[in-house]
N, C-alpha and C positions, 0 to 999 in steps of 0.2 A: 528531572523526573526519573532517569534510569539511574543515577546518585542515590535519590529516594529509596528505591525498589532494590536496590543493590544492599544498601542499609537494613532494608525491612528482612530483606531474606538472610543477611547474616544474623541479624538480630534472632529469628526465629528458630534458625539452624538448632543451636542447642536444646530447645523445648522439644525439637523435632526430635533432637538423638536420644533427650531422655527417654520420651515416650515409645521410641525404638526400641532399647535397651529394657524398656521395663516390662515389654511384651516378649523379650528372649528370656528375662530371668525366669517369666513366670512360664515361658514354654519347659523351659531347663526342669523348676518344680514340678512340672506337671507329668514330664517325661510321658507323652502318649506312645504308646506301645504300636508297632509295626515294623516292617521290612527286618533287618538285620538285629534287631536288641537284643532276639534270643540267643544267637552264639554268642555274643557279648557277653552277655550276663553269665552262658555258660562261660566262658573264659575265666572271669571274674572269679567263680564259684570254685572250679579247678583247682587257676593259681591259690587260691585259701585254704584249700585241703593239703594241696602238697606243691609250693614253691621249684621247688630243684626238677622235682619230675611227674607233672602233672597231667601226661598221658594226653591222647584225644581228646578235644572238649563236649566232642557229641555221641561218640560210641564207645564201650569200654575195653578201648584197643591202648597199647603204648606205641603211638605215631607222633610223630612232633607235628609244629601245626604253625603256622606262619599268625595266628593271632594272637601268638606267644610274644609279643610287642616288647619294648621296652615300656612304652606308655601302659599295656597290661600288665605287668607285671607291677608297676607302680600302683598300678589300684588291685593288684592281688594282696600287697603287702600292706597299703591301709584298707583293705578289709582284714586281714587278719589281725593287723594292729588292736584297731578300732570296735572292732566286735560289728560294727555295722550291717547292715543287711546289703544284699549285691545289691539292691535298687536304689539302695542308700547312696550307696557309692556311684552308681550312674550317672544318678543325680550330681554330686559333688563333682564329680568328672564332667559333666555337661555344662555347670560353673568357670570349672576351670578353664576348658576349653574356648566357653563365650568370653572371657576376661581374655585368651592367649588373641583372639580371635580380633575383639573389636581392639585391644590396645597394639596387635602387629598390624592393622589396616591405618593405624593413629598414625603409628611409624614408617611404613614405608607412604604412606602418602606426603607425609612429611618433606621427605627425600626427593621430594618433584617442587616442593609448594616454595617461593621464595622466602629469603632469611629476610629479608625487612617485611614480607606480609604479618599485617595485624594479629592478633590472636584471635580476635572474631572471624578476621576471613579464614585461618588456618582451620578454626573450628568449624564454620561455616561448611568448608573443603571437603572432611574430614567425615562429617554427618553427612553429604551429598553423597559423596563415595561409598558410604556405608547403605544407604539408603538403593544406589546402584547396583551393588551387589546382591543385595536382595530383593529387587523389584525389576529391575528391569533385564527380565529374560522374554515371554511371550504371550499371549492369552491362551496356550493350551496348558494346564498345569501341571510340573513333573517333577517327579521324585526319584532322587537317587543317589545315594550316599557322595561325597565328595563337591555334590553342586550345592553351589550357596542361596538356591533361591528361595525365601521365606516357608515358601509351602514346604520344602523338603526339609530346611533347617528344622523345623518342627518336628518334625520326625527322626530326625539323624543327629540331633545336636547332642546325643551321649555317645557316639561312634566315633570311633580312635579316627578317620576322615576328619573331623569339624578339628580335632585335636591337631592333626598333622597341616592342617591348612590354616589354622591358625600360628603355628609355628613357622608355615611356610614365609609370611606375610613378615616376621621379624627375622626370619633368614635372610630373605631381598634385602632388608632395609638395612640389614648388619652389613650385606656383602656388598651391596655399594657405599656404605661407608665405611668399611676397611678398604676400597678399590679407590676413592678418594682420598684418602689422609694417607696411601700407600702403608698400610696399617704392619705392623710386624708380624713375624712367623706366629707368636702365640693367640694371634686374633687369626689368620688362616685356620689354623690348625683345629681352634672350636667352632671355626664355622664348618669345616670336614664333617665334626663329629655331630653338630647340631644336624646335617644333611644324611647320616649314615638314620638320626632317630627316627626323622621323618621318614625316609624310605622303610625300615623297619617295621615301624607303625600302620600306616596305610601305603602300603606297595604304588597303587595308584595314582594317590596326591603325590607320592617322592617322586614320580615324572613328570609331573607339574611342576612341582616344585623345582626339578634338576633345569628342565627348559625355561623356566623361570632365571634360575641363576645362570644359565647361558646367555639371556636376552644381556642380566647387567650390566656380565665381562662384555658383550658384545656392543653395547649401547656405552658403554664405559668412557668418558669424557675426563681428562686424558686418558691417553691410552694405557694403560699398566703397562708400566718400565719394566726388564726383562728381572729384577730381584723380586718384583712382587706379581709375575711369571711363576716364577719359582716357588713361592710363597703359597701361592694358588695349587699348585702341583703337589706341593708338600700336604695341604689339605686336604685333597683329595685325594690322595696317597693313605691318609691317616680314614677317610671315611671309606674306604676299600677295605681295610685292615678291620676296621669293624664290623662290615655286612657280613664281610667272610667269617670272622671269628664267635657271631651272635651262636650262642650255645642252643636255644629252643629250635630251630629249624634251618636249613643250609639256605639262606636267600638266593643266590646263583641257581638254586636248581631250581628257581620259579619260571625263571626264562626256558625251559621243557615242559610248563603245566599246559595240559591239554585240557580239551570239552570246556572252553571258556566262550566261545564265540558266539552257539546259540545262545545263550543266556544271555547277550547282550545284544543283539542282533534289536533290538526295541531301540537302543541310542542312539539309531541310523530314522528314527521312525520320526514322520510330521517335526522334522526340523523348521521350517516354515513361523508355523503354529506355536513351536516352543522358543523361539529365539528370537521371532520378527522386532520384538523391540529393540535389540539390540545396536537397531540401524542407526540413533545418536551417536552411541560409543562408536562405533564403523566410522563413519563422520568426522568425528574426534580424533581418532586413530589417522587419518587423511590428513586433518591440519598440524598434525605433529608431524608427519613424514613431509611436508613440505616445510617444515622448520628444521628437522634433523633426519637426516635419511639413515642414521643410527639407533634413534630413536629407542630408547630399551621394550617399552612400550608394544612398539611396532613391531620390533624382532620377536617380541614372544607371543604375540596373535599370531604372526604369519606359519611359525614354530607349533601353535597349538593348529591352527589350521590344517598346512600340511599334513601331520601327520594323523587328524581325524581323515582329510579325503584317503589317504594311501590305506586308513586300515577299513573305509568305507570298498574301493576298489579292488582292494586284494582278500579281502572275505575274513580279516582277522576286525570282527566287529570289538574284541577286549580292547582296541587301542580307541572305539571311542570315547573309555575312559579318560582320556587326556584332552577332551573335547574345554577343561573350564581354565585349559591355558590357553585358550581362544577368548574364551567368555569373559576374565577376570579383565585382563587388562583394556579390552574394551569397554567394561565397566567402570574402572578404574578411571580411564580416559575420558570417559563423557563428566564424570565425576568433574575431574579437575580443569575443565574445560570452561567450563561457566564462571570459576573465578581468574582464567589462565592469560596467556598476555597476547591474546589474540586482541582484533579492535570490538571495540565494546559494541557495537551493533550488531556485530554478528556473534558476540556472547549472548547478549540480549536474548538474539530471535530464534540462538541456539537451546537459550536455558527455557524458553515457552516449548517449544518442544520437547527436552527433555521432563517438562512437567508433565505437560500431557501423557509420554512414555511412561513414565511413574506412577503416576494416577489410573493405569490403563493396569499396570503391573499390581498395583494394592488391589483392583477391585479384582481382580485376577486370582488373585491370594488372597481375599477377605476370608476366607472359609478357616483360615487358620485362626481366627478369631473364636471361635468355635470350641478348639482344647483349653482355653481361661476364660470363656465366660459361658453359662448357661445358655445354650442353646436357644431356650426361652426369650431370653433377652437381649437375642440379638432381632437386628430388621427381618424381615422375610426374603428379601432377596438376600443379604449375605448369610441365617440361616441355611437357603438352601445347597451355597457352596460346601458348605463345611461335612465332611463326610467323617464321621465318625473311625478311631484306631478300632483296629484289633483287638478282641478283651483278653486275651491272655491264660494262662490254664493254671492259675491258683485253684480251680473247683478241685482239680486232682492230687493237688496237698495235702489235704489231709489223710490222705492214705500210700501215695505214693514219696517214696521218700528219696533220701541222695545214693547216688549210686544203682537203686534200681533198673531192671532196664526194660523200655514201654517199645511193644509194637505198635506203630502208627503209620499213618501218609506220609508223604510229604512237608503238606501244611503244617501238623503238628509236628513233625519233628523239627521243625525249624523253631519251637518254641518251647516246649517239653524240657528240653536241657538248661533253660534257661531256669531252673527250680533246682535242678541237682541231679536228676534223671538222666539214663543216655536213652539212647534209640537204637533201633537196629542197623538205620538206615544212616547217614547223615544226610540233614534237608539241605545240605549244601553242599556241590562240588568239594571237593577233598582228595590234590593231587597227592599227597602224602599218604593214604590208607590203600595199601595193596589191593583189599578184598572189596575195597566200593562198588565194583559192577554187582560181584558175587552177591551182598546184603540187602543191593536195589530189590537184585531182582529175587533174593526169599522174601521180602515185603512184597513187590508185584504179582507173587506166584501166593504165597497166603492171603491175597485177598482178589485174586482172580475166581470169577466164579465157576469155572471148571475144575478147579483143584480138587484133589480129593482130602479124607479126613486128616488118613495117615500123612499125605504130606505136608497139611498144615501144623499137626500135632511136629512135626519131624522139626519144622522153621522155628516152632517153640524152644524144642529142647535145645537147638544147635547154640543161639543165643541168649538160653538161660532166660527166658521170658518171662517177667513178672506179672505187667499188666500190659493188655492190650485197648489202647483205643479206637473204638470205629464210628462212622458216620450210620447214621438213617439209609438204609438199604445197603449199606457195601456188603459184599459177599465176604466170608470167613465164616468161622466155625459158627454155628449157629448159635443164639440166646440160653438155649437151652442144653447146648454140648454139657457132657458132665467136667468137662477139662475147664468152663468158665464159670465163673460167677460173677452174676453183674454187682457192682457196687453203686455206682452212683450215675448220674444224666448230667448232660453238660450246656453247652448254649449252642443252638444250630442240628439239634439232633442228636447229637455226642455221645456218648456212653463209655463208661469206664467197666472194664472187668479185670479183674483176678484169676489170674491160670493157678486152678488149685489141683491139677495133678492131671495124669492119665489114667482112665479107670481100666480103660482096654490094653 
């Protein structure tokens, strides 16, 4: 009977991971608009105007800007190639990234799974793990760039994130097998430089990623002979050589960016609620360390662990970005656990509950169901999970153009640039822009409503103000100032004007 079931579930595995696979391509096409796209897309937009020296990507300042990537710059140059539109290219970048994505999880799970299992069980493995990584976080749903769980993959899967943890996934799996075959200098030395891309790329994941490759050397069966010590050293040697030498922005001076912690102070929040399924892979994690107290596995939970509590107790909430080198390998774990060489009853009674965990995690996530199929047509309970993106500000293209520069909130200026506009403000921290407090607070003080006229007329001229956008009731210059002219209405109240001069 468990021969049976063990059969049925390889057998099915594959249908499973098509049908995985075929709801990320259509996320990838659908690219729903929210959180982070708009500096993206501004990046995008930037690098295609001027490659070498593309200035800010949110205010029209010359500040470098750490989303100056190399993975950006690669799609600065096939949009300029290509003629394509920035969304074009998100798109194709969101492709890309899902192909680096699900064929590095192919591969380093590989790296765990034995060389005489079948191809069905390998595949079987393979779909499980993938299936893990996207489902089985918690029943409270969260989103945020870097985490791989379905609901936010939606949302984030054209963010240099999904790109760099997808490369992360073929990093692991290269660098334990250079650490196994005792691989030569010239396989160290591109794994250096594949680790300088990732950090480059998303800052974040590259410490995922780095505690990642500390787990392998450190889980490394045998132990690495002292040439390929050296070998390791020389890599890493070479991917130091790169961070420092990246021409768009100094990376070492990220380690002094400030005002990051409220902003993340939310990742410390109903952990509970967002993680509780995780308690399989935990589990899993357990029957590995009593088979190998090395365990690669094991050292990189405890590694992502750590150092979420330390940044939870010491007030630095930006380290619990590093919280999905906790997360992955526990996934990873419960993943490979149900075909792994423990005794088969207790795979068994482990893989029933990890189904249930699964099952717990998709109805959890059905709402993403939502961004590829009509609304309509979906049931009424997963309907009502599904919360609609962000609609984005094409309304103010037709008149506003590249280069312009729009006074706005917050909200919009985190989206605004993404058309070709800058802002006064940027809607995102920006250790690199000298004048950030000074720009907050002319947007705070032009639309406070004690301002007076002169000083709002003043916040105009300073930044060369084209068009202003504002909500339903915010204070600023009034409807009827002779310095505006309204143009168009937008969704939510919105209104666009035109600063057409000062008459006084």
């Amino acid at each position: 009977m468990r021969a049976a079931s063990s059969a049925a579930l390889r057998a099915a595995a594959p249908l499973v991971l098509l049908l995985l696979l075929a709801l990320l391509v259509a996320l990838a096409i659908r690219l729903p608009w929210a959180g982070d796209l708009g500096i993206h897309a501004a990046t995008v937009e930037r690098l295609r105007h001027d490659l070498l020296d593309p200035g800010n990507p949110l205010v029209d300042e010359k500040t470098p800007s750490p989303y100056y990537s190399p993975w950006t710059v690669f799609l600065g140059v096939l949009a300029d190639v290509t003629g394509l539109g920035t969304f074009t290219v998100l798109r194709i970048a969101a492709l890309i990234s899902l192909t680096l994505l699900v064929t590095g999880v192919w591969r380093f799970t590989g790296t765990f799974t034995e060389a005489s299992a079948s191809r069905s069980r390998r595949t079987a493995t393979v779909a499980l793990v993938l299936l893990c990584l996207l489902l089985l976080w918690g029943t409270s749903p969260f989103n945020w760039s870097g985490f791989l769980g379905l609901d936010s993959l939606a949302l984030t899967v054209s963010y240099p994130s999904t790109f760099a943890l997808g490369a992360s996934f073929h990093f692991w799996a290269l660098l334990r097998g250079a650490l196994a075959r005792a691989c030569g200098a010239p396989g160290f030395l591109g794994l250096g430089l594949l680790w300088s891309v990732i950090l480059l790329s998303h800052q974040f994941s590259g410490v995922v990623a780095s505690f990642g490759a500390l787990a392998m050397v450190a889980g490394a069966r045998p132990w690495p002979a002292p040439a390929v010590w050296a070998r390791l050293v020389a890599g890493l040697g070479l991917g130091v050589v790169v961070l420092a030498a990246w021409p768009y922005y100094s990376f070492f001076s990220l380690f002094h960016a400030q005002n990051l912690e409220e902003i993340h102070r939310a990742l410390y929040g109903d952990l509970l609620g967002r993680y509780w399924l995780l308690l399989p892979g935990v589990f899993a994690l357990a029957l590995r360390l009593r088979r190998d107290r090395r365990d690669p596995l094991v050292v990189f939970f405890v590694l992502g662990v750590v150092m979420f509590a330390a940044g939870g107790v010491s007030g630095h909430y930006s380290w619990g970005r590093v919280l999905p080198a906790a997360v992955i390998p526990a996934q990873v774990a419960a993943g490979l656990e149900v075909f792994g060489q423990g005794r088969r009853a207790v795979r068994t009674a482990f893989a029933a509950v990890l189904g249930a965990a699964l099952l717990a995690g998709a109805w959890t996530q059905s709402g993403v169901l939502g961004y590829v199929v009509p609304r309509g047509a979906l049931p009424q309970p997963v309907a009502d999970r599904y919360k609609p993106p962000w609609r984005g500000y094409h309304w103010v293209t037709p008149w506003v153009t590249y280069g312009d520069v729009v006074l706005a909130g917050n909200f919009p200026a985190r989206q605004i640039p993404a058309y070709g506009p800058y802002t006064v403000a940027p809607g995102y921290p920006d250790f690199f822009l000298p004048d950030e407090a000074a720009r907050a607070g002319a947007v705070a003080a032009y639309f406070a409503p004690g301002t007076g006229r002169a000083e709002r007329l003043d916040v105009l001229r300073r930044y060369e103000v084209r068009w202003v956008v504002t909500y339903r009731g915010d204070a600023g210059l009034a409807a009827t100032d002779p310095a505006l002219h309204k143009v168009t209405t937008g969704p939510g109240g919105q209104t666009l004007y035109e600063v057409v001069g000062d008459p006084g």
